[in-house]
C-alpha positions as CSV (number, residue, x, y, z in Angstrom):
1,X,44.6,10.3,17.6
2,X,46.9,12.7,19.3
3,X,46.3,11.7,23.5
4,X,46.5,15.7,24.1
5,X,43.7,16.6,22.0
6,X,41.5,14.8,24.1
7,X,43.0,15.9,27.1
8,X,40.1,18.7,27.4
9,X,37.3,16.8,26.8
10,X,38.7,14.3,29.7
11,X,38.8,17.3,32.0
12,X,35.2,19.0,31.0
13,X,34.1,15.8,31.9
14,X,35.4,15.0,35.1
15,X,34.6,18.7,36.6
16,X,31.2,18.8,35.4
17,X,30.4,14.9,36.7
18,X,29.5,16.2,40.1
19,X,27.9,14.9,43.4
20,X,24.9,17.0,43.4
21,X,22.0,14.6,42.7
22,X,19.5,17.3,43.5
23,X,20.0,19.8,40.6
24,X,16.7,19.6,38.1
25,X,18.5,18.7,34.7
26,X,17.8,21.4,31.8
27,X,15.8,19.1,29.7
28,X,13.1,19.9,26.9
29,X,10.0,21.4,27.3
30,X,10.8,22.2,31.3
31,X,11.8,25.8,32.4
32,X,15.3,26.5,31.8
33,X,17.4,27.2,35.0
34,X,17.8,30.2,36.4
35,X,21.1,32.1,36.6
36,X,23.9,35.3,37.5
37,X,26.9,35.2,35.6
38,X,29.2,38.1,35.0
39,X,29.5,39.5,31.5
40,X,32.7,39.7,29.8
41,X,32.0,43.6,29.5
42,X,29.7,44.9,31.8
43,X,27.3,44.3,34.8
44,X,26.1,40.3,35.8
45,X,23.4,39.1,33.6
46,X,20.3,37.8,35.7
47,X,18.1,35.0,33.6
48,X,15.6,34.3,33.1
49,X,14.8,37.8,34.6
50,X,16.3,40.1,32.3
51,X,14.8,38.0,28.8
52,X,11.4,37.9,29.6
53,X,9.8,38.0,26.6
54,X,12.9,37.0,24.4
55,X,13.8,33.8,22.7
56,X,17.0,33.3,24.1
57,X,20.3,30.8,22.8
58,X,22.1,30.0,25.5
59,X,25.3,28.7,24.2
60,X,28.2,27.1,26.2
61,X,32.0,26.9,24.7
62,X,35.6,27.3,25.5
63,X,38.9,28.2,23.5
64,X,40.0,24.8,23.0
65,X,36.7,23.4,21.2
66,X,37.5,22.7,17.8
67,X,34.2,24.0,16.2
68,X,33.5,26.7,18.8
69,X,35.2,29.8,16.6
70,X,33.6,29.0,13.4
71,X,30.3,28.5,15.1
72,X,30.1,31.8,17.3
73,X,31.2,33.7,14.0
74,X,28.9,31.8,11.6
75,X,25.4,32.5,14.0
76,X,26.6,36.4,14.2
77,X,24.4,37.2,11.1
78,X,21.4,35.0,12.0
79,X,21.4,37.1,15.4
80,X,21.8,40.3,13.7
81,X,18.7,39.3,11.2
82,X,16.3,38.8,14.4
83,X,17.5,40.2,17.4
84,X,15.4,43.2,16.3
85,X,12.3,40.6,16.7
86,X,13.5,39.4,20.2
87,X,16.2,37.3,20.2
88,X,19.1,36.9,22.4
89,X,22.3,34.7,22.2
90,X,23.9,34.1,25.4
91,X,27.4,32.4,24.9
92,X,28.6,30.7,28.1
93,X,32.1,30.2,28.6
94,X,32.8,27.0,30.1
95,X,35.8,26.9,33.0
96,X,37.8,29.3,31.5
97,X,39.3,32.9,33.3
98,X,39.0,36.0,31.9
99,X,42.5,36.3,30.1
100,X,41.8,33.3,28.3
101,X,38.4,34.3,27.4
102,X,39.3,38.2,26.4
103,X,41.0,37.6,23.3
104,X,39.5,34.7,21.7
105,X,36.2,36.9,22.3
106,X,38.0,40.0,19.9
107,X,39.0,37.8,17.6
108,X,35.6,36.7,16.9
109,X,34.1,40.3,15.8
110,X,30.5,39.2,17.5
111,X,27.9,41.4,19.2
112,X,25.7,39.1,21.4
113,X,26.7,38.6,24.9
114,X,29.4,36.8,26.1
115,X,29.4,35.3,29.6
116,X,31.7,33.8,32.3
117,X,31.1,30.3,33.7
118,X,34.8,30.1,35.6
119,X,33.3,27.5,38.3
120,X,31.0,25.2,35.7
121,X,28.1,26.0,38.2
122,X,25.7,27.0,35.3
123,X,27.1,24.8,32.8
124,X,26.5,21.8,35.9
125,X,22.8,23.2,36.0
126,X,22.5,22.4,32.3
127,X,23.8,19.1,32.0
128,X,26.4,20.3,28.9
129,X,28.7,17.3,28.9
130,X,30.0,18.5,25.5
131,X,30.8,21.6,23.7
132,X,29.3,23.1,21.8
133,X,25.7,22.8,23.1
134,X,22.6,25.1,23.0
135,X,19.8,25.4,24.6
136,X,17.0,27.8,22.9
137,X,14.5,29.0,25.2
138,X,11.1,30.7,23.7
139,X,9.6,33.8,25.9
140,X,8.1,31.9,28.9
141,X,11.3,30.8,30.2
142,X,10.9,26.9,28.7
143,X,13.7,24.6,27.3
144,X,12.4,24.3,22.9
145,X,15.4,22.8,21.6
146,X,18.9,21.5,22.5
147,X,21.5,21.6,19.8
148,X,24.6,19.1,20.2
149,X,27.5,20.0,18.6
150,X,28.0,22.4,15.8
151,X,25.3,24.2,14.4
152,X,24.9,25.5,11.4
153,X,23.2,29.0,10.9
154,X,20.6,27.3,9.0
155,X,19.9,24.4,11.9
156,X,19.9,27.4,14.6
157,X,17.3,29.1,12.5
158,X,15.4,26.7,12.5
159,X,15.5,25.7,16.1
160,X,14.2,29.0,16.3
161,X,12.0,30.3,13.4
162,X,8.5,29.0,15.1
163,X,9.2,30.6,18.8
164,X,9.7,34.1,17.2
Protein backbone atom coordinates (compact mmCIF):
# COMPACT_ATOMS: atom_id res chain seq x y z
CA UNK A 1 0.00 0.00 0.00
CA UNK A 2 0.99 3.36 -1.15
CA UNK A 3 2.56 5.14 2.50
CA UNK A 4 0.71 8.49 1.34
CA UNK A 5 -2.60 7.16 1.23
CA UNK A 6 -2.48 6.57 4.75
CA UNK A 7 -0.93 9.66 5.49
CA UNK A 8 -4.61 11.18 6.40
CA UNK A 9 -5.85 8.66 8.46
CA UNK A 10 -2.36 9.02 10.50
CA UNK A 11 -3.08 12.67 10.90
CA UNK A 12 -7.13 12.39 11.76
CA UNK A 13 -5.83 10.26 14.31
CA UNK A 14 -3.27 12.08 16.02
CA UNK A 15 -5.39 15.57 16.16
CA UNK A 16 -8.44 13.94 17.42
CA UNK A 17 -6.38 11.77 20.23
CA UNK A 18 -6.53 14.56 22.61
CA UNK A 19 -5.85 15.29 26.39
CA UNK A 20 -9.20 16.04 27.43
CA UNK A 21 -10.24 13.13 29.68
CA UNK A 22 -13.40 14.95 30.76
CA UNK A 23 -15.43 15.09 27.52
CA UNK A 24 -18.69 12.60 27.86
CA UNK A 25 -18.06 10.15 24.77
CA UNK A 26 -21.13 10.21 22.14
CA UNK A 27 -22.10 6.63 22.83
CA UNK A 28 -25.51 4.78 22.26
CA UNK A 29 -28.54 5.32 23.94
CA UNK A 30 -26.96 8.67 25.89
CA UNK A 31 -27.87 12.22 24.70
CA UNK A 32 -25.89 13.31 21.81
CA UNK A 33 -23.60 16.39 22.46
CA UNK A 34 -24.52 19.52 22.00
CA UNK A 35 -23.06 21.92 19.42
CA UNK A 36 -22.46 25.54 17.11
CA UNK A 37 -20.85 25.02 13.95
CA UNK A 38 -20.95 27.36 11.07
CA UNK A 39 -22.81 26.21 7.93
CA UNK A 40 -21.10 26.13 4.66
CA UNK A 41 -23.92 28.66 3.46
CA UNK A 42 -25.62 30.48 5.95
CA UNK A 43 -25.95 31.30 9.71
CA UNK A 44 -24.23 28.71 12.70
CA UNK A 45 -26.34 25.71 13.27
CA UNK A 46 -27.12 25.31 17.19
CA UNK A 47 -27.95 21.39 18.14
CA UNK A 48 -29.66 19.90 19.59
CA UNK A 49 -31.62 23.18 19.77
CA UNK A 50 -32.73 23.84 16.41
CA UNK A 51 -33.86 19.73 15.74
CA UNK A 52 -36.03 19.27 18.45
CA UNK A 53 -38.34 17.07 17.29
CA UNK A 54 -36.24 15.66 14.19
CA UNK A 55 -34.39 12.54 13.67
CA UNK A 56 -31.22 13.82 12.86
CA UNK A 57 -27.84 12.09 10.92
CA UNK A 58 -25.01 13.63 11.93
CA UNK A 59 -22.46 12.69 9.57
CA UNK A 60 -18.65 13.56 9.77
CA UNK A 61 -16.22 13.38 6.47
CA UNK A 62 -13.54 15.08 4.61
CA UNK A 63 -12.24 15.37 0.91
CA UNK A 64 -9.67 12.80 1.15
CA UNK A 65 -11.98 9.79 2.46
CA UNK A 66 -12.23 7.38 -0.09
CA UNK A 67 -15.91 6.45 0.30
CA UNK A 68 -17.15 9.94 1.53
CA UNK A 69 -18.34 11.20 -2.23
CA UNK A 70 -20.26 8.24 -3.09
CA UNK A 71 -21.76 8.05 0.22
CA UNK A 72 -23.07 11.81 0.66
CA UNK A 73 -24.42 11.43 -3.01
CA UNK A 74 -26.00 7.93 -2.51
CA UNK A 75 -28.08 9.06 1.00
CA UNK A 76 -29.36 12.40 -1.04
CA UNK A 77 -32.53 10.48 -2.16
CA UNK A 78 -33.21 8.66 1.14
CA UNK A 79 -33.21 12.30 2.66
CA UNK A 80 -35.31 13.67 0.07
CA UNK A 81 -37.96 10.51 0.65
CA UNK A 82 -38.27 11.60 4.52
CA UNK A 83 -37.16 14.87 5.38
CA UNK A 84 -40.77 15.74 4.73
CA UNK A 85 -41.46 13.29 7.92
CA UNK A 86 -38.62 14.93 10.00
CA UNK A 87 -35.40 14.14 9.17
CA UNK A 88 -32.32 16.01 9.08
CA UNK A 89 -28.74 15.03 7.72
CA UNK A 90 -26.10 17.05 9.22
CA UNK A 91 -22.67 16.40 7.35
CA UNK A 92 -19.70 17.47 9.45
CA UNK A 93 -16.65 18.27 7.82
CA UNK A 94 -13.74 17.11 9.61
CA UNK A 95 -10.41 19.61 9.83
CA UNK A 96 -10.84 20.95 6.63
CA UNK A 97 -11.11 25.10 5.64
CA UNK A 98 -13.65 26.40 3.62
CA UNK A 99 -11.80 26.41 0.16
CA UNK A 100 -11.30 22.85 0.44
CA UNK A 101 -14.66 22.11 1.56
CA UNK A 102 -16.57 24.62 -1.11
CA UNK A 103 -16.06 22.63 -4.16
CA UNK A 104 -16.10 19.15 -3.19
CA UNK A 105 -19.61 20.33 -1.61
CA UNK A 106 -20.89 21.51 -5.57
CA UNK A 107 -19.67 18.73 -6.90
CA UNK A 108 -21.86 16.58 -4.88
CA UNK A 109 -25.39 18.20 -6.06
CA UNK A 110 -26.92 17.49 -2.26
CA UNK A 111 -29.46 19.52 -0.33
CA UNK A 112 -28.96 18.59 3.43
CA UNK A 113 -26.70 20.74 5.47
CA UNK A 114 -23.30 20.80 5.28
CA UNK A 115 -21.15 21.97 8.25
CA UNK A 116 -17.66 23.13 9.31
CA UNK A 117 -15.62 21.34 11.96
CA UNK A 118 -12.05 23.38 11.03
CA UNK A 119 -10.75 22.69 14.78
CA UNK A 120 -12.08 18.86 15.31
CA UNK A 121 -13.80 20.28 18.48
CA UNK A 122 -17.18 18.48 17.58
CA UNK A 123 -15.82 15.71 15.85
CA UNK A 124 -13.45 15.32 19.49
CA UNK A 125 -16.95 15.43 21.26
CA UNK A 126 -18.06 12.47 19.26
CA UNK A 127 -15.29 10.23 19.47
CA UNK A 128 -15.18 9.73 15.31
CA UNK A 129 -11.80 8.17 15.02
CA UNK A 130 -12.63 7.19 11.35
CA UNK A 131 -14.48 8.57 8.52
CA UNK A 132 -17.16 8.07 7.55
CA UNK A 133 -19.11 7.75 10.81
CA UNK A 134 -22.80 8.60 11.68
CA UNK A 135 -24.44 9.13 14.46
CA UNK A 136 -28.51 9.07 14.13
CA UNK A 137 -30.27 10.75 16.74
CA UNK A 138 -34.28 10.20 17.27
CA UNK A 139 -36.40 13.46 18.45
CA UNK A 140 -35.32 13.60 22.16
CA UNK A 141 -31.82 14.35 21.52
CA UNK A 142 -30.50 10.49 22.18
CA UNK A 143 -27.65 8.64 20.38
CA UNK A 144 -30.01 5.30 18.27
CA UNK A 145 -27.35 4.21 16.08
CA UNK A 146 -23.72 4.72 15.06
CA UNK A 147 -22.79 3.70 11.51
CA UNK A 148 -18.87 2.88 10.81
CA UNK A 149 -17.82 3.35 7.56
CA UNK A 150 -19.77 3.46 4.45
CA UNK A 151 -23.30 3.21 4.51
CA UNK A 152 -25.47 2.21 2.20
CA UNK A 153 -28.88 3.99 1.58
CA UNK A 154 -30.51 0.81 2.49
CA UNK A 155 -28.35 0.39 5.97
CA UNK A 156 -29.07 4.33 6.77
CA UNK A 157 -32.71 3.50 6.24
CA UNK A 158 -32.79 1.29 8.34
CA UNK A 159 -30.88 2.82 11.16
CA UNK A 160 -33.64 5.06 10.84
CA UNK A 161 -37.05 3.66 9.72
CA UNK A 162 -38.32 2.81 13.52
CA UNK A 163 -37.41 6.52 15.05
CA UNK A 164 -39.54 8.23 12.32
Amino acid sequence: MNPLRILPFLLLSVLLTGCEQNVTAAKTDSPAPAFTLERLDGPAVHFPEQYRGQVVAIRFWADWCPYCHAEMQALEPVYRQYRDRGLAILAVNVLQPLETVRPFVQGLDISYEVLLDPQGAVTRDYRVMGLPMTFIVDRQGVIRARIVGESTPEVFERAIATLL
